[in-house]
C-alpha positions as CSV (number, residue, x, y, z in Angstrom):
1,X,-26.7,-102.8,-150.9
2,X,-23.1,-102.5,-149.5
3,X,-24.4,-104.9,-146.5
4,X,-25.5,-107.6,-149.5
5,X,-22.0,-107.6,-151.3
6,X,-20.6,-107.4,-148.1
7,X,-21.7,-109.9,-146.0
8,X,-24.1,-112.2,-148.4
9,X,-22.3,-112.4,-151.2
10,X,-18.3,-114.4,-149.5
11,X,-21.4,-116.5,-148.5
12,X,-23.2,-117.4,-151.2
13,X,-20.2,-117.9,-153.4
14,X,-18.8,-120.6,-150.9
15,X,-21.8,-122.3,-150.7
16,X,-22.0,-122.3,-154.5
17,X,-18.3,-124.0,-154.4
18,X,-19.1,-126.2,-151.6
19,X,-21.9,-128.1,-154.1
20,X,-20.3,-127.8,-156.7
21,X,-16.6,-129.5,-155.6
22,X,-18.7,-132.2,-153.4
23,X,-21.7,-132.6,-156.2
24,X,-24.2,-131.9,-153.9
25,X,-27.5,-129.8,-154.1
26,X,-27.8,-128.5,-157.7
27,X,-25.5,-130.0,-158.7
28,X,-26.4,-133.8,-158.2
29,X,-26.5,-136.1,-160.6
30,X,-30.2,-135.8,-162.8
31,X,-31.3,-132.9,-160.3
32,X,-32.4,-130.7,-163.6
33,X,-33.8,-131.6,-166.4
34,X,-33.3,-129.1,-169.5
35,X,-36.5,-129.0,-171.4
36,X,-35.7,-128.7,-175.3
37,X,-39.0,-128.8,-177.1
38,X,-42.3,-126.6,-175.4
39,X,-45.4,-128.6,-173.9
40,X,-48.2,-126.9,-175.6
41,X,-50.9,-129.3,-175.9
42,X,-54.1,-128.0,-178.2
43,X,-56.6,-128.3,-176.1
44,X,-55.0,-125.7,-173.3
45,X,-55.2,-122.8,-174.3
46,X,-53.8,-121.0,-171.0
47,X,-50.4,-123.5,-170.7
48,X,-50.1,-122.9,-174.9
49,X,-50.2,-119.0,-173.9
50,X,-47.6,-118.6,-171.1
51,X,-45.2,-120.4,-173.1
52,X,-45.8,-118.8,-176.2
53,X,-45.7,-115.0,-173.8
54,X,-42.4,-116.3,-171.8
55,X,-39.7,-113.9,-171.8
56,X,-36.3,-113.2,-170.3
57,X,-35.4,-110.0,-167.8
58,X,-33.8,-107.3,-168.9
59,X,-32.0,-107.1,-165.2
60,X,-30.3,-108.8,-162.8
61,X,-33.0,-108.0,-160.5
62,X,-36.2,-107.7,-162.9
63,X,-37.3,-111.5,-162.2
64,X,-40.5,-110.5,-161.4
65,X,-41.0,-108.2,-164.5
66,X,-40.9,-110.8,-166.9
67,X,-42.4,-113.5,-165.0
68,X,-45.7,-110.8,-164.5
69,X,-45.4,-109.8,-167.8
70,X,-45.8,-113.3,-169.6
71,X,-48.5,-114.4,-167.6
72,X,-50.5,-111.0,-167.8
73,X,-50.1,-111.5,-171.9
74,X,-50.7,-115.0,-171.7
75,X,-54.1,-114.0,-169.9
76,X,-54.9,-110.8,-172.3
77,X,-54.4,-113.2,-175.0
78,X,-57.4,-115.8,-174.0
79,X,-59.6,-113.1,-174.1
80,X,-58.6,-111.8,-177.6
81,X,-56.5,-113.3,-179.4
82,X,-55.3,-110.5,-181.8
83,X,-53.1,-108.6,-178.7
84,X,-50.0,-106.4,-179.1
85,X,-47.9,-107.6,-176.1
86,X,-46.9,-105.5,-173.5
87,X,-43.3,-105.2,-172.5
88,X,-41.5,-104.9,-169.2
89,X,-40.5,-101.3,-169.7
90,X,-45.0,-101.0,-170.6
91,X,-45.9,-102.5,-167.3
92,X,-43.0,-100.2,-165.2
93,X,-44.6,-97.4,-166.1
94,X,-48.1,-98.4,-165.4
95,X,-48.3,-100.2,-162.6
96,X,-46.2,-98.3,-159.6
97,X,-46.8,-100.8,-156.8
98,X,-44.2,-100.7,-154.4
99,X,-42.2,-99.0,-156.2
100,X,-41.8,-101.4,-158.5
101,X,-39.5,-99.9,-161.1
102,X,-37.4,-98.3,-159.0
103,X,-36.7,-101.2,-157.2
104,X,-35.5,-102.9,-160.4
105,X,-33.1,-100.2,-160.8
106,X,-29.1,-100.4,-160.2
107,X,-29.4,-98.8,-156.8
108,X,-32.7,-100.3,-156.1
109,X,-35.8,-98.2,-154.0
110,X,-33.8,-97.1,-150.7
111,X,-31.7,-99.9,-151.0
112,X,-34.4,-102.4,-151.6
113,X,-34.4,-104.5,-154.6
114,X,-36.6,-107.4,-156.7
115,X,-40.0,-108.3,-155.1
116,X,-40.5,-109.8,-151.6
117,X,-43.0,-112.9,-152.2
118,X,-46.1,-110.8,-149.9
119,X,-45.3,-107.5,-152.8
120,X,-45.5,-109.6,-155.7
121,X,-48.8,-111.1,-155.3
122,X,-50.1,-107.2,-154.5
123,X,-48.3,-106.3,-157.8
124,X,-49.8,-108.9,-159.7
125,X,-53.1,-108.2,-158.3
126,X,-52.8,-104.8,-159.6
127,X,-51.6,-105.7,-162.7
128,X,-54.5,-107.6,-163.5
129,X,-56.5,-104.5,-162.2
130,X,-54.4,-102.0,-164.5
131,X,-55.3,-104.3,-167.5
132,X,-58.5,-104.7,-166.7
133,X,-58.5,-108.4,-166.5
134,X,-61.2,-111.0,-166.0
135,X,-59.7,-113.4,-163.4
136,X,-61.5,-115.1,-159.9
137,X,-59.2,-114.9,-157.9
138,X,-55.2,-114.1,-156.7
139,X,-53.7,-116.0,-154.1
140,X,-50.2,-115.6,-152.3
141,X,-49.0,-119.0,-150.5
142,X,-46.2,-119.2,-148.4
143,X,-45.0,-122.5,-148.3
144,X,-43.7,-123.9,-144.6
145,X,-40.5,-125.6,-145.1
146,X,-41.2,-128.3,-142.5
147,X,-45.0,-129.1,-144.0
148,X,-44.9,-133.2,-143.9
149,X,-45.5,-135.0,-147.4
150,X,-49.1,-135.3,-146.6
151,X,-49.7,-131.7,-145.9
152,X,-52.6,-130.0,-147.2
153,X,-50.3,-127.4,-148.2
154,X,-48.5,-130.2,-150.8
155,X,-52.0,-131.4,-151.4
156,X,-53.1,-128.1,-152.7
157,X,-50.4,-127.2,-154.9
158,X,-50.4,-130.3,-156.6
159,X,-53.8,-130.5,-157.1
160,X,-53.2,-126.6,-158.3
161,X,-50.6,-127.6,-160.9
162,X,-52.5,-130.4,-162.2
163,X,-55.2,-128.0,-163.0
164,X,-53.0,-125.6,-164.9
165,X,-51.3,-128.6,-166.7
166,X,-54.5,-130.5,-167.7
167,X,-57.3,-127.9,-167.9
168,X,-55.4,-124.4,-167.8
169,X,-57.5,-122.8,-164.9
170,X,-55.1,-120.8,-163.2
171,X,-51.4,-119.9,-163.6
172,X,-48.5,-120.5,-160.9
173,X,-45.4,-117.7,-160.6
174,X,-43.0,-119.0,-157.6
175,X,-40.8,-117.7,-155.3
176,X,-37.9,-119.7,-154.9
177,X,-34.3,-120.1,-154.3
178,X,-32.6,-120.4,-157.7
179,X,-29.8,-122.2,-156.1
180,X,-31.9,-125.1,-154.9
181,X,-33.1,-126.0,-158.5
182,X,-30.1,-125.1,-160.6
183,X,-26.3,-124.9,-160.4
184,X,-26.5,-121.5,-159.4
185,X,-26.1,-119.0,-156.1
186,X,-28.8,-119.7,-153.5
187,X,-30.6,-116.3,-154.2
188,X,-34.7,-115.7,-153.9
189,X,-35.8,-115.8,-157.9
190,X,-39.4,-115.5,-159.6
191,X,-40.7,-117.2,-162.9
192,X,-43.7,-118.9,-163.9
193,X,-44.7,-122.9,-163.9
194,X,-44.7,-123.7,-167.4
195,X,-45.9,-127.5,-166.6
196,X,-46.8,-130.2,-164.6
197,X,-46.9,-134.3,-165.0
198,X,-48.7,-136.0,-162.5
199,X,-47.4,-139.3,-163.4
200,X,-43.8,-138.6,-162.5
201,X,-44.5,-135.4,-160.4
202,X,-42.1,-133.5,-162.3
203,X,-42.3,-129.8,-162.8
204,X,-41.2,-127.2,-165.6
205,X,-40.0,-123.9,-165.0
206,X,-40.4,-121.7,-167.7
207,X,-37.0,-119.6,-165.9
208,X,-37.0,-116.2,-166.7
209,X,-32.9,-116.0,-165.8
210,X,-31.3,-115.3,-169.3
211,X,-28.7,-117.5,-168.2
212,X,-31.1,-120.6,-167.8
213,X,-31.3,-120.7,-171.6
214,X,-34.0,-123.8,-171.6
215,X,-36.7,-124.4,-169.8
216,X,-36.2,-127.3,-166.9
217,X,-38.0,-129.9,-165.2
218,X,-37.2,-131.1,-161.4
219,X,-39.2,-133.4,-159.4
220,X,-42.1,-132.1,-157.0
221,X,-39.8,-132.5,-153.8
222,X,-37.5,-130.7,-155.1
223,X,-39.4,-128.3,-156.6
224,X,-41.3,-127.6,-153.1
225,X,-37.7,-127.7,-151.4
226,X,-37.2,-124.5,-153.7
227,X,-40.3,-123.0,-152.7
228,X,-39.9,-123.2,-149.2
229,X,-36.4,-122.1,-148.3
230,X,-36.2,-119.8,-145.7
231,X,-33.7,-117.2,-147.1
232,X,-30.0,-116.8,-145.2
233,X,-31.3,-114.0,-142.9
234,X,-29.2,-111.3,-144.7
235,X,-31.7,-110.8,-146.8
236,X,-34.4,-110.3,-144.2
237,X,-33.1,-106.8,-144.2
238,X,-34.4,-106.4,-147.5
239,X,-38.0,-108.1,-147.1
240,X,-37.2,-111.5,-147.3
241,X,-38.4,-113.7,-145.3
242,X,-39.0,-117.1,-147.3
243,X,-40.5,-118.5,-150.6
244,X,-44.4,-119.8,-151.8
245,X,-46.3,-118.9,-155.1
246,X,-48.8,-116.5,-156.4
247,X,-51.7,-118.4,-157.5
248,X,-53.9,-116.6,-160.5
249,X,-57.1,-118.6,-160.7
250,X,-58.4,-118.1,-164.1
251,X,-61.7,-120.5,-164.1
């Protein structure tokens, strides 16, 4: 951790100044949009569920805590409706993947903290295993960063999020630099698609970062910039390499 706030950190920060004094990145002009009201239409079920189960972390580094834990709520709760929701502190305990909850501690699991985009899908995987969900099938996508428009790559995704937005067949948690989408340091970050428009090709997150108080919507380029930034190669040391999604298909 000393070689993060050593050698990342000076970096990160200037970066973060650099955008911010020249209004670039982030920080341009209608980048972000904040999201006031929730997107719960009555006929999906699934995208009514992961908003309603969206939570914040309880740690700088817990990101993927609470984006596992509100989709694995917002999946108990399809198939019954009367659930007590786990917490982050339930799922810790229970599912020790990775040493998952030691890695969300201060000093992390040998210096190693948050999840790495290839241990999150195996964490959610077991998850859904611990719970004893019904699900078809989990999917980890890493996203290439020079893919063309056309790629099937972008073809999948958006034909994944349109799923989830009209018809609530599978959920989306990305792995993304924060920075990218927000006004914030360029850091890997996990939370959960909260919704798609087609027409405009804009898509929510539903941000797990207590800081990001709203929901916010960015457009699909924007948002797949996000997903496939290769990380500064600091954090390589620490398991990671780039961004993509975990894909839970539900139907």
């Amino acid at each position: 951790m000393n070689l993060l706030s050593n050698l990342i950190r000076p970096y990160l920060y200037a970066r973060y100044g650099l955008h911010r004094m020249t209004n670039t990145g982030a920080f341009r002009r209608d980048r972000v949009r904040t999201i006031h009201t929730s997107a719960q239409p009555q006929w999906n079920s699934l995208k009514q569920a992961v908003w309603r189960y969206h939570i914040k972390q309880f740690h700088e580094s817990s990101c993927s805590v609470a984006s596992v834990v509100s989709c694995i709520n917002a999946i108990r709760s399809l198939e019954n409706n009367d659930i007590h929701p786990i917490s982050q502190t339930d799922i810790l305990d229970r599912v020790t993947t990775g040493h998952w909850k030691e890695r969300m501690s201060d000093r992390g699991y040998r210096g190693r903290r948050g999840l790495p985009l290839p241990l999150l899908g195996q964490v959610v995987k077991d998850s859904i295993t611990a719970y004893d969900l019904k699900v078809r099938t989990v999917d980890i996508v890493q996203t290439p960063k020079h893919a063309p428009a056309k790629a099937p790559v972008h073809a999948l995704l958006k034909s994944r999020l349109g799923d989830f937005d009209r018809h609530g067949n599978g959920l989306i948690i990305t792995h993304f630099d924060q920075g990218a989408l927000v006004p914030t340091l360029n850091i890997p970050h996990i939370s959960p698609v909260g919704a798609y428009d087609s027409t405009t090709e804009r898509v929510t997150i539903l941000d797990v970062d207590p800081e990001q108080e709203n929901p916010y919507q960015v457009d699909f380029g924007t948002f797949y910039k996000g997903l496939s930034c290769d990380y500064h190669r600091v954090f390589e040391a620490f398991g990671y390499g780039s961004g993509g999604y975990v894909y839970i298909q539900i139907r």
